[in-house]
Residue, then its C-alpha position, 0 to 999 in steps of 0.5 A: x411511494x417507497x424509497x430505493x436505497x443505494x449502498x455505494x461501495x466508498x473507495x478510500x485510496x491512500x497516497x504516500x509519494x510514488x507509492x498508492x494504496x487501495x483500499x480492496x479485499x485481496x486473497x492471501x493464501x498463497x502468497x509470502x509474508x514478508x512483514x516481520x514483527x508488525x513493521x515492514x519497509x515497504x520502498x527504499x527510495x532509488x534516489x534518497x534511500x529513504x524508506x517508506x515503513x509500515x509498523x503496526x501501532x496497535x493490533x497487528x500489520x502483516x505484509x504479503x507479496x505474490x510471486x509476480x511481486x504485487x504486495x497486499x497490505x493487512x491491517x487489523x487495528x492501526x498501523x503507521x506509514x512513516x518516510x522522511x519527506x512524507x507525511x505520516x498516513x494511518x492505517x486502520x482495520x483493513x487490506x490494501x494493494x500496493x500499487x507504484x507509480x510509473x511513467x511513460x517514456x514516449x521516446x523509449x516507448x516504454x513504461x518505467x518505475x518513477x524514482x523516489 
């Protein structure tokens, strides 16, 4: 009897207070990069005016935003994610869309950006 081998495709989505990544192939082309010399604040907290900050630590770390403001993450080496009340993450070879948490006012029957 022969064996069926399934490859699962293994999601890993990071975290970093109100912001989420996750892990997905994006194309680029088109789209603006922001990053400056491998290190880019990706947030500025509303409420804190900490900042969430991604620096390259080896290989490089470029940030990408669309004209509908969705940014993209690409990694190629390691790359650090800082914020003061925050745990530091790592970043390895890889792309990452940036996604922010939103709440749901139903009173106002509206959706907005939770403040960090």
């Amino acid at each position: 009897m022969e064996r069926l081998l399934i490859k699962y495709k293994i999601m890993k989505n990071l975290r970093h207070g109100d912001i989420a990544f996750i892990k997905e192939e994006v194309d680029t082309k088109g789209m603006k990069k922001i990053s400056k010399k491998n290190s880019c604040v990706l947030a500025e907290g509303e409420a804190t005016n900490h900042f969430h900050t991604i620096t390259a630590v080896k290989g490089t770390c470029d940030v990408y935003q669309d004209k509908n403001g969705m940014m993209v993450v690409k990694v190629d080496g390691r790359a650090l994610l800082t914020h003061p009340e925050h745990k530091t993450l790592e970043f390895t070879t890889g792309t990452w869309k940036i996604d922010r948490e939103q709440e749901f006012d139903y009173f106002a029957k509206a959706k907005r950006q939770v403040l960090d």
